[in-house]
C-alpha positions as CSV (number, residue, x, y, z in Angstrom):
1,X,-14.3,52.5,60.3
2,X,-14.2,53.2,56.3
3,X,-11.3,55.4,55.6
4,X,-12.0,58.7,53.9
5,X,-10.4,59.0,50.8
6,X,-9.1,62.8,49.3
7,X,-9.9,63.5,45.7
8,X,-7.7,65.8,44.5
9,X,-9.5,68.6,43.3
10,X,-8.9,70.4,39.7
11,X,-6.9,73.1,39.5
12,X,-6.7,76.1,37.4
13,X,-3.6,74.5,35.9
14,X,-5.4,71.4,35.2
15,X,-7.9,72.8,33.7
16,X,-5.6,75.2,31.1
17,X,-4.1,72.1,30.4
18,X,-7.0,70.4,29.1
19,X,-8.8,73.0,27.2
20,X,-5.2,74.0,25.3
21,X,-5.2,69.8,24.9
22,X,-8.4,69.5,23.5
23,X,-8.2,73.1,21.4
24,X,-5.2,71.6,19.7
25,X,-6.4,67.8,18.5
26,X,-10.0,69.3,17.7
27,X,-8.0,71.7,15.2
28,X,-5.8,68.8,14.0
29,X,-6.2,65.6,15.6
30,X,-3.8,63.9,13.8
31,X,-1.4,65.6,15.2
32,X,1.4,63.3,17.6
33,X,1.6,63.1,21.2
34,X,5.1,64.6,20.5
35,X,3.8,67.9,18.4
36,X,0.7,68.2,21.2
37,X,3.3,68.6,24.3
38,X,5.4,71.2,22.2
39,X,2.6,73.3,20.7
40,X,1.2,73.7,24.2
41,X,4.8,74.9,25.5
42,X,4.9,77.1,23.0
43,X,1.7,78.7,24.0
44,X,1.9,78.7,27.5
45,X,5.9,78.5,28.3
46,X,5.3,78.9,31.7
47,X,3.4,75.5,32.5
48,X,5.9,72.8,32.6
49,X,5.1,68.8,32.4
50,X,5.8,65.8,30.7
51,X,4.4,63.6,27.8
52,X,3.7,60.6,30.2
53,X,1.6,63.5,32.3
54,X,0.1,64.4,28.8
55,X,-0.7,60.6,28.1
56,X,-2.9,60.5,31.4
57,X,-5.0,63.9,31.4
58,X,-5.9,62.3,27.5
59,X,-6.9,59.0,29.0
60,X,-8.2,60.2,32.0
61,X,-10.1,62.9,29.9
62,X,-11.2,60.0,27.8
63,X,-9.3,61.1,24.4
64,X,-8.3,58.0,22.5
65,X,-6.3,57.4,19.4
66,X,-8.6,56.1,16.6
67,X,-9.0,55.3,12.9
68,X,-10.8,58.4,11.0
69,X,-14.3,57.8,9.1
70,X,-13.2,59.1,5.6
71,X,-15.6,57.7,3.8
72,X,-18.2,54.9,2.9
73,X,-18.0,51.8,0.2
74,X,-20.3,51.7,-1.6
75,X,-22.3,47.8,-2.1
76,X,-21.5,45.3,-4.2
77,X,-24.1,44.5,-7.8
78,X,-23.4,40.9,-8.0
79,X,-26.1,40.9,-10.7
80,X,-23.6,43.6,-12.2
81,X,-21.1,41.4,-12.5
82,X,-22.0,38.6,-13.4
83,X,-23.7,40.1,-16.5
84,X,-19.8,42.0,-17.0
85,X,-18.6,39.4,-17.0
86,X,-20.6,37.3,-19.4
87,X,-20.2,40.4,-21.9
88,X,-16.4,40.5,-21.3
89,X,-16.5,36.5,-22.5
90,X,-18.8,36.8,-25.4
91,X,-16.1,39.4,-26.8
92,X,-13.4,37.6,-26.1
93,X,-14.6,34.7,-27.9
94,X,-15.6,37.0,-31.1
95,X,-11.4,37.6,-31.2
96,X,-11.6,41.3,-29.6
97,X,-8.7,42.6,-28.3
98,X,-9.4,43.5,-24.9
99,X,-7.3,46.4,-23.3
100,X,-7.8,47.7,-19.9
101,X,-7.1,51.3,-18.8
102,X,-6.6,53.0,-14.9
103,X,-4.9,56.1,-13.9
104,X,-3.4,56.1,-10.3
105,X,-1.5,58.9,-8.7
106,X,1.5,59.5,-6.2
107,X,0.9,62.4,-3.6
108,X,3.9,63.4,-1.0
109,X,1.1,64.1,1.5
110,X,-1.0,61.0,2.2
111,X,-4.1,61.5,4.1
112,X,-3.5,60.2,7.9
113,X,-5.8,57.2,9.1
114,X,-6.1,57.5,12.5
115,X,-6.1,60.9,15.1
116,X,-7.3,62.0,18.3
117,X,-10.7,62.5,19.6
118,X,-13.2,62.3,22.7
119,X,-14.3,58.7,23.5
120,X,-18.0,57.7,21.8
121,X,-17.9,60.4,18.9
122,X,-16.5,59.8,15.7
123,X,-13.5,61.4,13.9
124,X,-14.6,63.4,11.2
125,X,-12.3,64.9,8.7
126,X,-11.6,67.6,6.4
127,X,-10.3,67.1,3.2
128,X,-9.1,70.6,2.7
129,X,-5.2,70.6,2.9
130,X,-2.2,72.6,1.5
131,X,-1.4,72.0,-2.4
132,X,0.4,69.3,-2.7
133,X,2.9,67.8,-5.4
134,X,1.8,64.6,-7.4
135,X,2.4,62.2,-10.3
136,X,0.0,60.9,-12.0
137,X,0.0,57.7,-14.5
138,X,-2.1,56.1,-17.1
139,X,-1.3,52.4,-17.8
140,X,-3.1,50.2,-20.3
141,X,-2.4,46.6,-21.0
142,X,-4.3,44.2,-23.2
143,X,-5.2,40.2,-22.9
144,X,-2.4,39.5,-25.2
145,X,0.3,40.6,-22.9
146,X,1.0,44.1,-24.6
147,X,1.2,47.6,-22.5
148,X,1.4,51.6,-22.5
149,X,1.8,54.1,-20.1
150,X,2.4,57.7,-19.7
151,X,3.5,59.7,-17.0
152,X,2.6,63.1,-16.3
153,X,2.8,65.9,-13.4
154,X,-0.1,67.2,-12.7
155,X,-4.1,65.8,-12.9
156,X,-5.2,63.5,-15.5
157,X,-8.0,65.3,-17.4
158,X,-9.9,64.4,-20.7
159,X,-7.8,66.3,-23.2
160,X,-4.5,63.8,-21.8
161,X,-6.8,61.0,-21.7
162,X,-8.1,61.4,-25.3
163,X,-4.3,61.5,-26.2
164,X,-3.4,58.5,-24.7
165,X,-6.5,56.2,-26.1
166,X,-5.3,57.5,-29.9
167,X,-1.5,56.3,-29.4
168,X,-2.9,53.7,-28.4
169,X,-5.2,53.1,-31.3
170,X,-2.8,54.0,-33.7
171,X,0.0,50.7,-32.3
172,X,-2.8,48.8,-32.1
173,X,-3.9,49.1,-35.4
174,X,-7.2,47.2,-35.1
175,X,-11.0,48.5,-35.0
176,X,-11.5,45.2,-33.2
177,X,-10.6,46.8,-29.4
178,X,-12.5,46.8,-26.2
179,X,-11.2,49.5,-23.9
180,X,-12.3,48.3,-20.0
181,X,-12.4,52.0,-17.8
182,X,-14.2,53.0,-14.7
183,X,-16.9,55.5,-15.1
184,X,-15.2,58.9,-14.6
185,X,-16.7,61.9,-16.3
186,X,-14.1,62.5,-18.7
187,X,-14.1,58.8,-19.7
188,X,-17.8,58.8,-21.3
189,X,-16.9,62.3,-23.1
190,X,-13.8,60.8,-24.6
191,X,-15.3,57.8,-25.8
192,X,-18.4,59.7,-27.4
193,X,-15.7,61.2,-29.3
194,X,-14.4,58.8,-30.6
195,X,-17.7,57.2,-31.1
């Protein structure tokens, strides 16, 4: 004779549990196991348990940790390159001096990678966070070993950029130059002035 077995059934409690659970990562899931338990003690003081308890309604509940879709590369034009690279050459070769430019930035609140959500959907971000403070730098260095760079904090924008490409022009000291830059707006209005 099989042996019946019990399913414990869901209680109230259970139930508060998970909906405060899954109220709190779907408003920030990347938010830590750690900052889930306490924000729901905070709301409801009077229902007591444990992280490890926490860890098994999620899993049970089918809540997994999980890297966040931010956004997608774009493909590859080998043709693209190959023909960039040929022009680079042909440059070099008529004695240009070829200098290559990039601004890069340092934020104190990096975007999190992964975060809690229901098994089978995807985690799907905001971008829209508190202000945040950050340094940003231009760098420049040329084939012959020579480099600039300039510090600033707050945005890069064309008016600093402009700057930048004339102290550079001005050490440089030769119409000969080939500046190498990636296609931000303010990178094709600065050099049409200068053009």
């Amino acid at each position: 004779m099989k042996r019946k077995v019990h399913r414990k059934k869901k209680t109230n409690q259970y139930l508060q549990l998970y909906t405060s659970v899954l109220s709190i990562i779907q408003e920030n899931p990347f938010i830590s196991m750690k900052d889930i338990h306490n924000r729901f003690l905070t709301i409801h003081g009077s229902i007591m348990f444990s992280i490890s308890t926490l860890r098994r309604i999620m899993k049970y509940n089918r809540i997994v940790y999980k890297k966040a879709t931010w956004r997608t590369p774009s493909k590859s034009n080998i043709e693209g390159k190959e023909q960039y690279i040929q022009t680079l050459n042909q440059y070099k070769q008529n004695g240009y001096n070829i200098i290559s430019i990039d601004e890069t930035g340092f934020i104190n609140n990096q975007m999190p990678i992964k975060g809690y959500c229901k098994k089978g959907f995807p985690l799907k971000a905001s971008k829209c966070v508190p202000k945040r403070s950050k340094l940003s730098c231009i760098m420049a260095i040329s084939d012959s070993g020579a480099y600039w760079e300039n510090y600033k904090d707050e945005n890069i924008n064309g008016c600093r950029f402009c700057t930048f490409i004339c102290n550079i022009i001005q050490q440089v000291k030769s119409r000969n130059c080939v500046f190498i830059m990636d296609n931000i707006v303010f990178h094709k209005k600065t050099c049409k002035k200068h053009h």
